[in-house]
N, CA, C and O atoms as a GROMACS GRO file, in nm:
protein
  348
    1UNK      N    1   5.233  -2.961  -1.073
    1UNK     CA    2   5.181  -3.088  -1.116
    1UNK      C    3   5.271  -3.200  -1.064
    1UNK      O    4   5.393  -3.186  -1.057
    2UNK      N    5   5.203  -3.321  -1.025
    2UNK     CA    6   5.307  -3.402  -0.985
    2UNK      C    7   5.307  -3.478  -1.102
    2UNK      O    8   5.226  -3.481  -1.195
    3UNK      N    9   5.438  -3.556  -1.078
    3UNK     CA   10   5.483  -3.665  -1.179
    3UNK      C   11   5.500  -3.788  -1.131
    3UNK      O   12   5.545  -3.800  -1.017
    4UNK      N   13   5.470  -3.891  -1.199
    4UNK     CA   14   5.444  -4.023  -1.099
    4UNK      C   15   5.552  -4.148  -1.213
    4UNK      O   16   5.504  -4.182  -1.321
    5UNK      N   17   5.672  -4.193  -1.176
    5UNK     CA   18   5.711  -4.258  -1.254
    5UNK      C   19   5.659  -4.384  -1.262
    5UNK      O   20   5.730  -4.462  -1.198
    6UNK      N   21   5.570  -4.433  -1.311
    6UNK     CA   22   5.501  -4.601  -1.307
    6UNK      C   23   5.599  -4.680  -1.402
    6UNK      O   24   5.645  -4.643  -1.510
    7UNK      N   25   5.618  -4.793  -1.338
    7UNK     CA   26   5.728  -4.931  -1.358
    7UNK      C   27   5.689  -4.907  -1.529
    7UNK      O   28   5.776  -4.858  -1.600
    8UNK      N   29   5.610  -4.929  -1.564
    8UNK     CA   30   5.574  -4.964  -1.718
    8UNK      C   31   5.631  -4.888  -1.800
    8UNK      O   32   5.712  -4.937  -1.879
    9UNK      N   33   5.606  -4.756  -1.802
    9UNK     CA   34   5.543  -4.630  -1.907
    9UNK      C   35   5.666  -4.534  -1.847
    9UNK      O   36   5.735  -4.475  -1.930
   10UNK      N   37   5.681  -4.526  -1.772
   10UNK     CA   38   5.825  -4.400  -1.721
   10UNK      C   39   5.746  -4.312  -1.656
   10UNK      O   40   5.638  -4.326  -1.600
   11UNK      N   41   5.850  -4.174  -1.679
   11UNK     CA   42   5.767  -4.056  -1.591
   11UNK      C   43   5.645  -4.030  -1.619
   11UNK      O   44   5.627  -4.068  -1.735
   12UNK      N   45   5.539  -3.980  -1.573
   12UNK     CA   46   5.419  -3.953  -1.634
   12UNK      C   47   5.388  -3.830  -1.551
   12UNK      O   48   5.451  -3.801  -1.450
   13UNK      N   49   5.283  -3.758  -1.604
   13UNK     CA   50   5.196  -3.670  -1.573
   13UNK      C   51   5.085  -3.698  -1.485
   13UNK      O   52   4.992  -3.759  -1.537
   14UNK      N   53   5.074  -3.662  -1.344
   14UNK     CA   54   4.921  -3.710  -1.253
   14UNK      C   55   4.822  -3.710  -1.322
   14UNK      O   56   4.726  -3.770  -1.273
   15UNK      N   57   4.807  -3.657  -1.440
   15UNK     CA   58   4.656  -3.660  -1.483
   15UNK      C   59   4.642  -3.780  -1.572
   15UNK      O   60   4.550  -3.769  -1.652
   16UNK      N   61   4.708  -3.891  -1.579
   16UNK     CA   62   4.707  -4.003  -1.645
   16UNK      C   63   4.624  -4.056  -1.558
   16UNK      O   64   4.531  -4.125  -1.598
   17UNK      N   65   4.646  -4.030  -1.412
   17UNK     CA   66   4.634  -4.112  -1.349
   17UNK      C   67   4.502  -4.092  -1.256
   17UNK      O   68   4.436  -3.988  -1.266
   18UNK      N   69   4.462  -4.203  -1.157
   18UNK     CA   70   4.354  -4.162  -1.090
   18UNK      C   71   4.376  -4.209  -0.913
   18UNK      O   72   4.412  -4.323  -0.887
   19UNK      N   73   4.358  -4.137  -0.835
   19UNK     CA   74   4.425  -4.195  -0.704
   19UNK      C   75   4.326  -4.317  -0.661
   19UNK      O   76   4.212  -4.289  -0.698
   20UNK      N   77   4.330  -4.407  -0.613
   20UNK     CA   78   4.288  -4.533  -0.593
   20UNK      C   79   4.236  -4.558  -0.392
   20UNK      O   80   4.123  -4.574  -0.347
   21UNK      N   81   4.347  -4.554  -0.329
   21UNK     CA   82   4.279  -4.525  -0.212
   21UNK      C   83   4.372  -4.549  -0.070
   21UNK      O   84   4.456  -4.627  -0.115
   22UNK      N   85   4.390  -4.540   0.000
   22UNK     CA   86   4.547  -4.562   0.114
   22UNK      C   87   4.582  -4.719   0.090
   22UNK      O   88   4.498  -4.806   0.072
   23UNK      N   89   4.719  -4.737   0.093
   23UNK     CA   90   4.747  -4.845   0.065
   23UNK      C   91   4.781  -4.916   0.175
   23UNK      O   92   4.828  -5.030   0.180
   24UNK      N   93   4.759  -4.852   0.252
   24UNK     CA   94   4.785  -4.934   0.435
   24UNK      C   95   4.703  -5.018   0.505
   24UNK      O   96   4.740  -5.106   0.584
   25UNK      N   97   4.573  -4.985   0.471
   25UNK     CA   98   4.439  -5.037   0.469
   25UNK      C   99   4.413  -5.193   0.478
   25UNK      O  100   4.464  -5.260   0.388
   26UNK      N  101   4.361  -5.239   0.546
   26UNK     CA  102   4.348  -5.408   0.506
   26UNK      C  103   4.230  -5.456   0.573
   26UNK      O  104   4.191  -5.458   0.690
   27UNK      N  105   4.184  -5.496   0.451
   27UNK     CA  106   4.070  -5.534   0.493
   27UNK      C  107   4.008  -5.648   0.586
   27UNK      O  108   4.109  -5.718   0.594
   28UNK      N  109   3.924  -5.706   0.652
   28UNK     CA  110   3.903  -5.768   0.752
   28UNK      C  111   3.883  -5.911   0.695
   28UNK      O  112   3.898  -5.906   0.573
   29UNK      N  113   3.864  -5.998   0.725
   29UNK     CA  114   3.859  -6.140   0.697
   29UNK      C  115   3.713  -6.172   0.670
   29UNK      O  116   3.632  -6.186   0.762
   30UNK      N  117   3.670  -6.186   0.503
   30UNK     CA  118   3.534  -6.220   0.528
   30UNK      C  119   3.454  -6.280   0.645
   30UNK      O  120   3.353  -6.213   0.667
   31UNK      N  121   3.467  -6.366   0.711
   31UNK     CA  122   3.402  -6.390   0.818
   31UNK      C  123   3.412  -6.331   0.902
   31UNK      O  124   3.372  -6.392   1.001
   32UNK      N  125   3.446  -6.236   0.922
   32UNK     CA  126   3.497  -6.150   1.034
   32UNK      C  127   3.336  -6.084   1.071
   32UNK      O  128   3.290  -6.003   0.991
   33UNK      N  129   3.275  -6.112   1.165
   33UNK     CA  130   3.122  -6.051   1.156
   33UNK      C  131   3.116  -5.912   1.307
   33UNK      O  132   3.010  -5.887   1.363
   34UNK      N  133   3.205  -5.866   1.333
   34UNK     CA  134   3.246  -5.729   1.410
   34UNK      C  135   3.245  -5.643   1.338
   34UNK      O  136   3.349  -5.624   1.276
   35UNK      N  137   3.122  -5.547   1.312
   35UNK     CA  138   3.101  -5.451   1.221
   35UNK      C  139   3.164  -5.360   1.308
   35UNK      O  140   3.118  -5.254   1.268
   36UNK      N  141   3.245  -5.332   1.408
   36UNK     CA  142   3.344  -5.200   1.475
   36UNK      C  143   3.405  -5.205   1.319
   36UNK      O  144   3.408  -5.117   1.234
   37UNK      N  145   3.465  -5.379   1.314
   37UNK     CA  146   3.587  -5.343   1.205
   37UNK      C  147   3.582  -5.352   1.073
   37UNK      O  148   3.671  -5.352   0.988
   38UNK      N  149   3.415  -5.363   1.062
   38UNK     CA  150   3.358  -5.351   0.856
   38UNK      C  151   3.364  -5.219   0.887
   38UNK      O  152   3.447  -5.172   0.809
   39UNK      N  153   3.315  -5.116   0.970
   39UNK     CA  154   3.298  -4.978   1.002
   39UNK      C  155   3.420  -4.884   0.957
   39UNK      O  156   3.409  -4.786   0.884
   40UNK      N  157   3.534  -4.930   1.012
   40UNK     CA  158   3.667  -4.874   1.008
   40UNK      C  159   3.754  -4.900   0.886
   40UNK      O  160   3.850  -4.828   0.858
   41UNK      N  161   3.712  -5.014   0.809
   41UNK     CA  162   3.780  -5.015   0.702
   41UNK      C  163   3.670  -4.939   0.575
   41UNK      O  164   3.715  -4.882   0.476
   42UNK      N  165   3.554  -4.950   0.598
   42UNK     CA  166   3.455  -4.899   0.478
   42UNK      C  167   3.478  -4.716   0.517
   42UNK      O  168   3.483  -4.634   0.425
   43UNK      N  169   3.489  -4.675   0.664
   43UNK     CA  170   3.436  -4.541   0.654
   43UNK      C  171   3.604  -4.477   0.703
   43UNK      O  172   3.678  -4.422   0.622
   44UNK      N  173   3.641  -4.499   0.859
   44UNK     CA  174   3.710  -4.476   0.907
   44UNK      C  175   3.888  -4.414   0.840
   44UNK      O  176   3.960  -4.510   0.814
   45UNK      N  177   3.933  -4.316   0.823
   45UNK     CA  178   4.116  -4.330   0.731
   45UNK      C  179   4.171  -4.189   0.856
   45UNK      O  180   4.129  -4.095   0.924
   46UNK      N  181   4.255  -4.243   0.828
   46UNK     CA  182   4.345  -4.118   0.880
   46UNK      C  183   4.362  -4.015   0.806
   46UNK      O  184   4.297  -4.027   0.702
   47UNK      N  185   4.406  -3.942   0.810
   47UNK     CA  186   4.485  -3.824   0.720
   47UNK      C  187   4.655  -3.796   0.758
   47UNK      O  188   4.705  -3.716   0.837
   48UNK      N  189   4.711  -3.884   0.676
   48UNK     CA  190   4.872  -3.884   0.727
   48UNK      C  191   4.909  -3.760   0.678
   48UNK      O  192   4.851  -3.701   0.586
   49UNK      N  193   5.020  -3.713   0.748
   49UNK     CA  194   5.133  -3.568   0.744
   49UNK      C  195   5.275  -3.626   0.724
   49UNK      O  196   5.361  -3.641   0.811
   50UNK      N  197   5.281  -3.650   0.612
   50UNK     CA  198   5.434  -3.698   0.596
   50UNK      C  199   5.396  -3.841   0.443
   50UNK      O  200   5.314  -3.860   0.353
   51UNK      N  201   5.516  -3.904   0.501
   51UNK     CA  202   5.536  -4.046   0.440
   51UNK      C  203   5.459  -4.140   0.444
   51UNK      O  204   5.450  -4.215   0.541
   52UNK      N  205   5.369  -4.153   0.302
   52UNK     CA  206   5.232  -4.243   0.290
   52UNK      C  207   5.219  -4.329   0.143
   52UNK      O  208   5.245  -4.291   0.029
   53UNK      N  209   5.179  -4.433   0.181
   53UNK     CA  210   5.148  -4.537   0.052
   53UNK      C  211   4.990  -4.542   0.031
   53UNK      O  212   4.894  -4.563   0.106
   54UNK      N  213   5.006  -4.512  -0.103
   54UNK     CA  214   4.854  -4.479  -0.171
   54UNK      C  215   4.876  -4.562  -0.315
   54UNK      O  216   4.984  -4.561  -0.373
   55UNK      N  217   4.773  -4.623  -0.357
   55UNK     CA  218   4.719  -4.674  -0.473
   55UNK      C  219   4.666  -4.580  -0.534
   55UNK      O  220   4.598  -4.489  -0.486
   56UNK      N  221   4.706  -4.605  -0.681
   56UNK     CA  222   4.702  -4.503  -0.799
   56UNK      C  223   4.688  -4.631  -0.927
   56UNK      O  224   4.741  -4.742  -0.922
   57UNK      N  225   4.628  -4.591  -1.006
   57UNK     CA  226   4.529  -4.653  -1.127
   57UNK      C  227   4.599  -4.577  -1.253
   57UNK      O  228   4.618  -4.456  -1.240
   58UNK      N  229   4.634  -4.630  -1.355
   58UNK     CA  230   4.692  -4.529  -1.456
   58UNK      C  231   4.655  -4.542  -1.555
   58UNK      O  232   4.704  -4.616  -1.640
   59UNK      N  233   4.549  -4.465  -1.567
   59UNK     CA  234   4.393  -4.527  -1.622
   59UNK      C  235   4.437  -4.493  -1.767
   59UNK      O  236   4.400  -4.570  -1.855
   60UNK      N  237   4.530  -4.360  -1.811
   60UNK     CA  238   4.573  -4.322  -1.961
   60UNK      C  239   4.693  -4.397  -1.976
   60UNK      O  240   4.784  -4.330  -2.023
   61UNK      N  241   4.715  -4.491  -1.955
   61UNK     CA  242   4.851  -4.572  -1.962
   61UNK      C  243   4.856  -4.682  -1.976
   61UNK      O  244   4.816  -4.719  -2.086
   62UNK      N  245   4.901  -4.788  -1.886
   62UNK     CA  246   4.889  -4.910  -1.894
   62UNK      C  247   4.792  -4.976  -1.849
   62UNK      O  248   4.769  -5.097  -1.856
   63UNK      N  249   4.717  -4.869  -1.788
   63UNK     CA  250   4.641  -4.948  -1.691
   63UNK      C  251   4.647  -5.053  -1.559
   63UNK      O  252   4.562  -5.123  -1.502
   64UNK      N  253   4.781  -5.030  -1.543
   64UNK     CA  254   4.802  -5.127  -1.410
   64UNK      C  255   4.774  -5.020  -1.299
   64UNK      O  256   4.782  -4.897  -1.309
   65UNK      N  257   4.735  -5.106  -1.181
   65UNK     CA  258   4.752  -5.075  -1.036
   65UNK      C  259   4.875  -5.063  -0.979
   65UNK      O  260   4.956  -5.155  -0.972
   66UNK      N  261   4.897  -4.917  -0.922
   66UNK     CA  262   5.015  -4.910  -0.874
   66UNK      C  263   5.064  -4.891  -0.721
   66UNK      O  264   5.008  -4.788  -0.686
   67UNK      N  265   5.135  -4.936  -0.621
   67UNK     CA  266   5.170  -4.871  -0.517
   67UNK      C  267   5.277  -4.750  -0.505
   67UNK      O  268   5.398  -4.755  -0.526
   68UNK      N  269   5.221  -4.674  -0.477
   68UNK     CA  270   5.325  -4.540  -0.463
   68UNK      C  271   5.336  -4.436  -0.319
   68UNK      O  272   5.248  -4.383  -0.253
   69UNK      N  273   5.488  -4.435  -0.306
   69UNK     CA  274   5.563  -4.392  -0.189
   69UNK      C  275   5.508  -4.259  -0.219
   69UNK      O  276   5.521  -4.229  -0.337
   70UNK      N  277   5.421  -4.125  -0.104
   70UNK     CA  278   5.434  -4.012  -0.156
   70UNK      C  279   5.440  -3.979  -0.018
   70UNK      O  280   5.392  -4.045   0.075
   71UNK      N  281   5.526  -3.831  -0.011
   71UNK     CA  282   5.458  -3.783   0.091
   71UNK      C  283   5.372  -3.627   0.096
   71UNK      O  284   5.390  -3.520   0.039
   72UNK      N  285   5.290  -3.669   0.178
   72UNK     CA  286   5.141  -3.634   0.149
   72UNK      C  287   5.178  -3.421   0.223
   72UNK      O  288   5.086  -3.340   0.229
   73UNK      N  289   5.309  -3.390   0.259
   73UNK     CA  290   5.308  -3.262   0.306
   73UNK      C  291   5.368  -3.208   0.188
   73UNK      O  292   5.312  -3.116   0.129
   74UNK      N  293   5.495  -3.262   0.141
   74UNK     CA  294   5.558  -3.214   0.062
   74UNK      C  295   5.548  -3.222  -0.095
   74UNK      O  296   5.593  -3.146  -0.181
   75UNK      N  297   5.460  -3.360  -0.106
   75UNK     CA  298   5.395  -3.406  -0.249
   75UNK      C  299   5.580  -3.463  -0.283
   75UNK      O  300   5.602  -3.504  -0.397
   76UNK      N  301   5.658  -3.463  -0.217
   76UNK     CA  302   5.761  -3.571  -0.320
   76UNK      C  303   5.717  -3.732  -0.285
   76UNK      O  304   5.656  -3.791  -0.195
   77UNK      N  305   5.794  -3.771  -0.427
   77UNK     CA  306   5.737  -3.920  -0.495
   77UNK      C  307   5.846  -3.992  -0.480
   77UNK      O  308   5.959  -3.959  -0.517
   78UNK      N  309   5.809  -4.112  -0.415
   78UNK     CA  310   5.883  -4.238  -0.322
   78UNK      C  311   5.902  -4.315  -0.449
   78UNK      O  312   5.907  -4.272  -0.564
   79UNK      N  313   5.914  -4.472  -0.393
   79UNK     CA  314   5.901  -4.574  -0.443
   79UNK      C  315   5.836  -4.618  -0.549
   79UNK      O  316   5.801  -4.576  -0.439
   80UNK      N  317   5.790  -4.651  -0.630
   80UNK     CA  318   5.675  -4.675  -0.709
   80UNK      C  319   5.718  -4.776  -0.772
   80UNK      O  320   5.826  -4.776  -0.831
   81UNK      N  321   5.602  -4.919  -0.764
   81UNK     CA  322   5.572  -5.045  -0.785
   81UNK      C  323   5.468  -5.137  -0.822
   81UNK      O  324   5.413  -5.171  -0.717
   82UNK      N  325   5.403  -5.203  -0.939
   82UNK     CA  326   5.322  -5.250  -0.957
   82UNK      C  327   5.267  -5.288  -0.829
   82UNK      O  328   5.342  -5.336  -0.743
   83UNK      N  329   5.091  -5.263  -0.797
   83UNK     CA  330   5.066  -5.314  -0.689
   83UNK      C  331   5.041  -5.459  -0.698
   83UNK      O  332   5.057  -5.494  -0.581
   84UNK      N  333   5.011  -5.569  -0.769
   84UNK     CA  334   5.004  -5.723  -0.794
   84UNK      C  335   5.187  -5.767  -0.715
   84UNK      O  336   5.206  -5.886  -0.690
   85UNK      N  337   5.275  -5.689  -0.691
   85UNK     CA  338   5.419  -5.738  -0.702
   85UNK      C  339   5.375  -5.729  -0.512
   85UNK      O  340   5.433  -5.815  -0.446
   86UNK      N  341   5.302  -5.654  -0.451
   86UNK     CA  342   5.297  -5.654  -0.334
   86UNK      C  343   5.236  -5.758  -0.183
   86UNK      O  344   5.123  -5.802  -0.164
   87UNK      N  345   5.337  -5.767  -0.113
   87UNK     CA  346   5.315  -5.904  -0.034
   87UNK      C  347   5.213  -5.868   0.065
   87UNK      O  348   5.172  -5.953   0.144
   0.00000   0.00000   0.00000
C-alpha cells in the first residue's frame, strides 16, 4: 500500500485518496483554436518510467488538491505539496 504524506493531515493511507491526473500537463490557451493541441492535452499522456508529478485529491481528508513527487517504477513518494501553492 502506498502512503502519501499530504501537507494537512500527515501520513495517510492511498485509499483516502483519489489520483487526479499528470501534473505536467498544461493546458492550451483558450483561444488557442489548433485542435493537434486540444487533441494532445484531452487524449494524448505519456507513460513515465521513473520520476513523475501527479495530482492526487484527498477526498477522505481534507479535501485539498495535492501535487505529489512519485516515482511511477518504484512507487517511492517525493515531495508532496498543496497543489493551489504551485507556480
Amino acid at each position: 500500500m502506498l502512503r502519501i504524506n499530504c501537507p494537512v493531515c500527515g501520513l495517510r493511507d492511498e485509499t483516502e485518496f483519489s489520483y487526479g491526473a499528470d501534473a505536467t500537463v498544461k493546458r492550451p490557451f483558450m483561444d488557442d483554436t489548433d485542435p493537434s493541441a486540444w487533441l494532445d492535452y484531452v487524449f494524448n499522456r505519456d507513460n513515465p518510467r521513473g520520476a513523475h508529478k501527479e495530482y492526487w485529491h484527498h477526498v477522505q481528508g481534507c479535501r485539498q488538491w495535492l501535487v505529489l513527487a512519485r516515482n511511477t517504477l518504484t512507487h517511492e513518494m517525493g515531495e508532496c505539496h498543496l497543489a493551489r501553492e504551485t507556480n
